[in-house]
C-alpha positions as CSV (number, residue, x, y, z in Angstrom):
1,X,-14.7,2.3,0.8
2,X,-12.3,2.3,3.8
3,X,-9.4,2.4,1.6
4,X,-10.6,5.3,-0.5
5,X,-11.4,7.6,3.0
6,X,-7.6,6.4,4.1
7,X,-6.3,7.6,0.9
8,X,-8.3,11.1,1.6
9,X,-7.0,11.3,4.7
10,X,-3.7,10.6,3.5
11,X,-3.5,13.2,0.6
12,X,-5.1,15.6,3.2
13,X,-2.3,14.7,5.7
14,X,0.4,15.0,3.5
15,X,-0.5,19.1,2.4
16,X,-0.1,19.7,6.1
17,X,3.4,17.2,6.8
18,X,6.6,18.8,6.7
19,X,8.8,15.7,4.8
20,X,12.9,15.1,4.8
21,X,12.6,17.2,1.0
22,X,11.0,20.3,2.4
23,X,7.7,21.8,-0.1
24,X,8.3,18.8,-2.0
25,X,4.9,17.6,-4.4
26,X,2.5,14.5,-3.0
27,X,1.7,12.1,-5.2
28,X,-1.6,11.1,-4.3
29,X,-0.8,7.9,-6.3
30,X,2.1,6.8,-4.0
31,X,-0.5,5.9,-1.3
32,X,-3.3,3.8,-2.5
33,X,-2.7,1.6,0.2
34,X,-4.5,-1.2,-1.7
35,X,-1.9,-1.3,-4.6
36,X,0.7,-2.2,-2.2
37,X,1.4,-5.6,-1.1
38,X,3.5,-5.1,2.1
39,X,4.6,-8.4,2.7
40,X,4.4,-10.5,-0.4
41,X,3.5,-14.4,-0.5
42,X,6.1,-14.9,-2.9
43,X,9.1,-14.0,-0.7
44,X,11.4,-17.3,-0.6
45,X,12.1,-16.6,3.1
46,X,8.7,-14.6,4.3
47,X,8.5,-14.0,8.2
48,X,5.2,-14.5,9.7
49,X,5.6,-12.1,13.2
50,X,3.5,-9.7,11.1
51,X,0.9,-12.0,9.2
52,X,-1.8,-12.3,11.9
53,X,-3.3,-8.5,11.6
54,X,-5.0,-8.4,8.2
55,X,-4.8,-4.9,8.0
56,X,-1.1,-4.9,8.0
57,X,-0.7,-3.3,4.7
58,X,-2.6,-0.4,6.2
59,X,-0.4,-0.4,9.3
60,X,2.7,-0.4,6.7
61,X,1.3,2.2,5.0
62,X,0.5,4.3,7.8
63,X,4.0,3.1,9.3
64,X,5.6,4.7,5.9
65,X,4.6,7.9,6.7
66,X,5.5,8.2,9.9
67,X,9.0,7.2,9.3
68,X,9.3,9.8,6.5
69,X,7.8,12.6,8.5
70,X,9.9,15.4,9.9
71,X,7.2,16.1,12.6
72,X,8.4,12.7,14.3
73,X,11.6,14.9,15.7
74,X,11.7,17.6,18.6
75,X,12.1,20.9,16.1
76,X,10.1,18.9,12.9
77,X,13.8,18.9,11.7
78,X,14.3,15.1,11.7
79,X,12.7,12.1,9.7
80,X,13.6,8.3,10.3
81,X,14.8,8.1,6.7
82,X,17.4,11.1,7.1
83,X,19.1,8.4,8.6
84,X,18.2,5.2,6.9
85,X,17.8,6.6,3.0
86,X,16.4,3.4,0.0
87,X,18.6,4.7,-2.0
88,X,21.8,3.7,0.6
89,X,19.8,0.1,1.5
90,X,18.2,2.1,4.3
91,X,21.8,3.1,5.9
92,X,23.4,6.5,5.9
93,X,26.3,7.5,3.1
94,X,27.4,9.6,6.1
95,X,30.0,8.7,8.7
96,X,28.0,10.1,11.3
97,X,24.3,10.7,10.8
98,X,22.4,14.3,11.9
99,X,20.4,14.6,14.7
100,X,18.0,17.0,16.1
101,X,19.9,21.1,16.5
102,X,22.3,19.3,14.0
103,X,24.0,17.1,16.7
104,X,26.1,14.1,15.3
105,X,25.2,10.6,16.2
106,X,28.7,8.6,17.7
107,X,28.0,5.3,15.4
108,X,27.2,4.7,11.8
109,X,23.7,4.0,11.0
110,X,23.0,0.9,10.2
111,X,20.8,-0.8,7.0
112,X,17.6,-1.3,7.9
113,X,17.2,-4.4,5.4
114,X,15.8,-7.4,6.6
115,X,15.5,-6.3,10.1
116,X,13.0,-8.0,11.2
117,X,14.5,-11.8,11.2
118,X,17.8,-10.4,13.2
119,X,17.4,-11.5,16.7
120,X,19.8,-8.3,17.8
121,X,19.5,-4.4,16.9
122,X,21.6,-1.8,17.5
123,X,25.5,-2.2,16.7
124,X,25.7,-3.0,20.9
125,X,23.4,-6.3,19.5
126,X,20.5,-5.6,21.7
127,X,18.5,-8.6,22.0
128,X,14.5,-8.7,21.9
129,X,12.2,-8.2,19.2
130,X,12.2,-5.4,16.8
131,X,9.1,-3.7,18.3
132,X,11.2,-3.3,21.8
133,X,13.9,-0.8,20.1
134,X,12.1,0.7,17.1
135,X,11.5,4.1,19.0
136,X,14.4,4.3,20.8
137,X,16.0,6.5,18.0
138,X,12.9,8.9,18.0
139,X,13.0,9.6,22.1
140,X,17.3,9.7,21.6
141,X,18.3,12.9,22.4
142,X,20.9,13.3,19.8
143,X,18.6,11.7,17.0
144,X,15.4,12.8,16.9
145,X,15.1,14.3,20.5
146,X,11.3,13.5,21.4
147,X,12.8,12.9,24.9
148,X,9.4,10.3,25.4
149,X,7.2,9.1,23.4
150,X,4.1,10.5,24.9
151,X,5.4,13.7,23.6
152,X,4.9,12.7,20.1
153,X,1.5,10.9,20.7
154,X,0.5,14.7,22.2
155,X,2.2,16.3,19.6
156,X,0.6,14.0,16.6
157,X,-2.9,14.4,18.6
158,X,-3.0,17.8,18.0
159,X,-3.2,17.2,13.8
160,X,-6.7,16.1,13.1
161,X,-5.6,14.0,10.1
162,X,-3.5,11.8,12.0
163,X,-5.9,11.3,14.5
164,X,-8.4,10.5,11.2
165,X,-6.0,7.8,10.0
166,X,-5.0,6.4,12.9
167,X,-8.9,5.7,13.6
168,X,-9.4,4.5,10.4
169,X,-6.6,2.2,10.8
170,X,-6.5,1.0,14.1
171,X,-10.1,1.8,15.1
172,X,-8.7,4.1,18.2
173,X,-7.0,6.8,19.1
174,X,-3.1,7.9,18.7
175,X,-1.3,5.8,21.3
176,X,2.8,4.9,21.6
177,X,1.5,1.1,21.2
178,X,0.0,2.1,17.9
179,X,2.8,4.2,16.4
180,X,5.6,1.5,17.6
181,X,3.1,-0.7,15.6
182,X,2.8,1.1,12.2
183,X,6.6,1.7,12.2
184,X,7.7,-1.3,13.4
185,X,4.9,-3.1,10.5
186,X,7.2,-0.8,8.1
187,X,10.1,-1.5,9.0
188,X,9.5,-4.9,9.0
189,X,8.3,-5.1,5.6
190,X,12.1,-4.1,4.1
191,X,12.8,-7.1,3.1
192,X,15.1,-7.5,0.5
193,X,15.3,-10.9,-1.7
194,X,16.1,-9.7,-5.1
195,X,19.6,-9.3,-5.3
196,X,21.6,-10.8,-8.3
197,X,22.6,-13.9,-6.1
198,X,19.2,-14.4,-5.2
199,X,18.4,-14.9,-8.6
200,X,21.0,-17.3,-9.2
201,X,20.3,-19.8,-6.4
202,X,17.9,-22.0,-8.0
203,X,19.7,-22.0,-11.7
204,X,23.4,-22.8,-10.4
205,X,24.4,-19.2,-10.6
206,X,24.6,-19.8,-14.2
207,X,23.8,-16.0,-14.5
208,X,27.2,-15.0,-12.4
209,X,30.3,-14.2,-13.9
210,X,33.3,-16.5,-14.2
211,X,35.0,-13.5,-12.3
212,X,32.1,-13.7,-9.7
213,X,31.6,-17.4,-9.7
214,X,35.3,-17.1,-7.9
215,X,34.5,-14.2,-5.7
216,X,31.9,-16.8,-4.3
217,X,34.2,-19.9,-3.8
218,X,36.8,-17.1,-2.0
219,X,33.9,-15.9,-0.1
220,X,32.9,-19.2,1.6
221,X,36.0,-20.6,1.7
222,X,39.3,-19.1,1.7
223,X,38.4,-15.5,2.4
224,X,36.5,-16.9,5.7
225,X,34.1,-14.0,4.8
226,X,31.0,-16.5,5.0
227,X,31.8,-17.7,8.5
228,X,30.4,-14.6,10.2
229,X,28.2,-13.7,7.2
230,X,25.6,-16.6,7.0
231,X,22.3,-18.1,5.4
232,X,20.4,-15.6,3.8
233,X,20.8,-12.3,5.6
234,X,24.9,-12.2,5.8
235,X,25.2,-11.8,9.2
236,X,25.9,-13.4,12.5
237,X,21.8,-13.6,13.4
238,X,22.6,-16.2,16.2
239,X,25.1,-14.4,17.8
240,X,24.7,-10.8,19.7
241,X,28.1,-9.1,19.1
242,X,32.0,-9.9,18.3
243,X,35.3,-8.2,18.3
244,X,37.1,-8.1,14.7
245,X,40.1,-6.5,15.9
246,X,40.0,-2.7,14.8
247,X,41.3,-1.4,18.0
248,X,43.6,-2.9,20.8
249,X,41.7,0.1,23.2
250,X,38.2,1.0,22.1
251,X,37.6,4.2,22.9
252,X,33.8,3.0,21.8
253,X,33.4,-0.7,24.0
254,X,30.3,-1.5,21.8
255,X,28.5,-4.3,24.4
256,X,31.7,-4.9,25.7
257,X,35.2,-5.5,24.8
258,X,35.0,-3.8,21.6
259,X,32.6,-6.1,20.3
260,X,29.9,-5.0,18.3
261,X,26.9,-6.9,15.8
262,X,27.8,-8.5,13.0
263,X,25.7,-6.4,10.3
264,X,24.0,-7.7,7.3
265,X,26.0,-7.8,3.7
266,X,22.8,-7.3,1.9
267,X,22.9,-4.7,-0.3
268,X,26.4,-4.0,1.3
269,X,27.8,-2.0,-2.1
270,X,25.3,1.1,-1.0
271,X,25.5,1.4,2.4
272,X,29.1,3.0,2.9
273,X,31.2,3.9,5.1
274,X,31.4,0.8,6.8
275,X,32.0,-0.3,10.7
276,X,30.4,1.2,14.1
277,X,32.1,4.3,13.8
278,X,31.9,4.3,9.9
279,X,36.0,4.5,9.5
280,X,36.1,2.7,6.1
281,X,35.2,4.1,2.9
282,X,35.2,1.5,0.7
283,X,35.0,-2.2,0.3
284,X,38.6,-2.4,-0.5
285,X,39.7,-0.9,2.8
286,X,37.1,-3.2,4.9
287,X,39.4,-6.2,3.1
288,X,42.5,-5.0,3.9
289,X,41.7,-4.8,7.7
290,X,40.7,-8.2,7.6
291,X,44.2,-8.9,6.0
292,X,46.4,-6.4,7.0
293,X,45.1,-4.3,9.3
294,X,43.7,-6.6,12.3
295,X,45.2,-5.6,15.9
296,X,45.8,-8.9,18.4
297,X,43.0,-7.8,20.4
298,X,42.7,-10.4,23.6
299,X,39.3,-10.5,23.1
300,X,39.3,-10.9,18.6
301,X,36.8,-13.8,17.4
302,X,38.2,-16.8,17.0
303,X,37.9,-17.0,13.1
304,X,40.6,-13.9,13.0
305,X,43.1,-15.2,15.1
306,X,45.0,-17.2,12.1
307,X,45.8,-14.7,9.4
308,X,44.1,-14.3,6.2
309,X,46.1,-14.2,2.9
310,X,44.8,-12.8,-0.7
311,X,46.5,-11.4,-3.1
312,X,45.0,-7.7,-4.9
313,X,43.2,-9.4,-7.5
314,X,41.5,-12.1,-4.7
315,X,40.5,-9.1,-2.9
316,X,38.9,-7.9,-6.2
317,X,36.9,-11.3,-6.9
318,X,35.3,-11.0,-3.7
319,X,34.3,-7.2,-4.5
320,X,32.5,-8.0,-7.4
321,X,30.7,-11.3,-5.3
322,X,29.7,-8.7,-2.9
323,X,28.0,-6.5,-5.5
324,X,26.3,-9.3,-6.3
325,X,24.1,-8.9,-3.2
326,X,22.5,-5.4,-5.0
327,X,19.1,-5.5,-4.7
328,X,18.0,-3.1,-7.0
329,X,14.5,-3.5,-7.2
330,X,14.7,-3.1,-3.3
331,X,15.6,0.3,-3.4
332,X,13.6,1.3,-6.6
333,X,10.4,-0.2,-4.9
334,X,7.6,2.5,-4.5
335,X,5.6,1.3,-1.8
336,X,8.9,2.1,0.5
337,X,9.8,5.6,-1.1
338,X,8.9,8.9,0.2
339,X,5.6,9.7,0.1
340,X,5.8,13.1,0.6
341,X,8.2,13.3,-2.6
């Protein structure tokens, strides 16, 4: 019964939300918040940070549409997902994202995948919990522009079907604590574990390529790629931020030094342009700084000081390894779309 009166409240909600596709349709469908399994048992690498609540499909859920609603921003102009799109592996195919009065961010935005095992956020490699940042881009002045967050919990107060749901769901009224849950619950549910090199972990990768097979070996070895990009994520998890050499004077210091977080390469063939400052269009020119285009920073990790070698057609073995990391049922999957669409 509860779920049923969610999903009314939700279909109700959703006739009144402004969503990033302006009068788009609501499929009523895309919300039976029973149907959806937020955080699967199946998942070979499942975090537990978000186990302990048993309603935390319902958080997801309601966490869903709060990060696809406009009404989240200071002019209703803005959703979380203009920024961080499924289709792009929850990153922006823009160099700079839009903000609130159509202000340009300074930094790429970054994928969203797999967030919630990263013990650093932010491209500066904030440390803390996920939960401690997730609303920072809602009160950022150029992002979303809500200024505080008690602004949005008076703002969301005055629709009656949010304050409906967020009863129904947390059994109390709209409160920052309860929307940094629900998105935070979202956004933690992004995981993504069913790439093509995912699949061929437990058979040998006898479903790779013999083209990708050497992509791999040139990866881990070689290449160096896989001495920043670890375990399951790709990324530099235990580590809050490095300098790869793209500038001898940063203009941008990241946290310091030009050093900035090493991001995940999950999904990494969607989520272009690449770096902080997004100066890379494709994968063959984020290769060729590594080889060609590193500047002798004093500061440069130590894994770039000694030069790396490959040759054109080394460069494009590791290109077609790294679109092995597609997860394409990841950014198909429903239960993270827009569910104003």
């Amino acid at each position: 019964m509860k779920n049923i009166q969610i999903l009314i409240l939700i279909t109700i909600l959703a006739t009144s939300c402004q969503s990033i596709e302006n009068n788009s349709e609501f499929e009523p469908a895309a919300l039976i918040i029973s149907d959806f399994d937020y955080f699967e048992s199946e998942i070979p690498y499942n975090q537990t940070s978000y186990q302990g609540n048993q309603n935390h499909d319902q958080i997801a859920a309601l966490g869903r549409i709060l990060f696809y609603d406009n009404k989240l921003s200071q002019n209703n102009s803005i959703a979380c997902a203009n920024c961080h799109n499924q289709e792009n592996g929850f990153a922006d195919n823009k160099r700079f994202s839009k903000g609130v009065k159509n202000y340009e961010t300074s930094r790429n935005s970054m994928s969203l995948v797999n967030n919630a095992y990263q013990v650093s956020h932010f491209w500066e490699g904030h440390s803390g919990k996920l939960e401690d940042h997730i609303l920072n881009p809602i009160s950022n002045h150029i992002e979303m522009g809500m200024r505080d967050i008690q602004s949005l919990v008076n703002k969301l107060a005055e629709i009656e079907e949010y304050n409906n749901l967020f009863q129904e769901v947390f059994n109390e009224p709209i409160s920052e604590s309860n929307i940094e849950e629900s998105i935070t619950t979202f956004v933690a549910s992004l995981i993504s574990y069913n790439s093509k090199f995912d699949k061929g972990k437990d058979i040998d990768f006898t479903n790779f390529t013999a083209n990708e097979l050497a992509g791999k070996e040139l990866f881990f070895g070689k290449a160096k790629c896989g001495q920043c990009h670890k375990g399951d994520h790709y990324s530099a998890s235990w580590r809050r931020a490095t300098n790869i050499g793209l500038e001898l004077d940063y203009e941008d210091e990241g946290a310091g030094n030009g050093k900035f977080k090493v991001p995940t390469l999950r999904n990494i063939s969607l989520t272009s342009p690449y770096m902080h400052d997004g100066r890379f269009e494709s994968l063959e020119e984020v290769i060729d700084h590594y080889t060609i285009g590193i500047k002798d920073h004093p500061e440069i990790d130590w894994v770039l000081r000694e030069k790396i070698e490959l040759s054109d057609i080394e460069k494009d073995l590791i290109i077609e390894f790294l679109h092995t990391l597609t997860d394409y049922e990841f950014i198909s999957d429903k239960k993270f779309s827009n569910p104003f669409k």
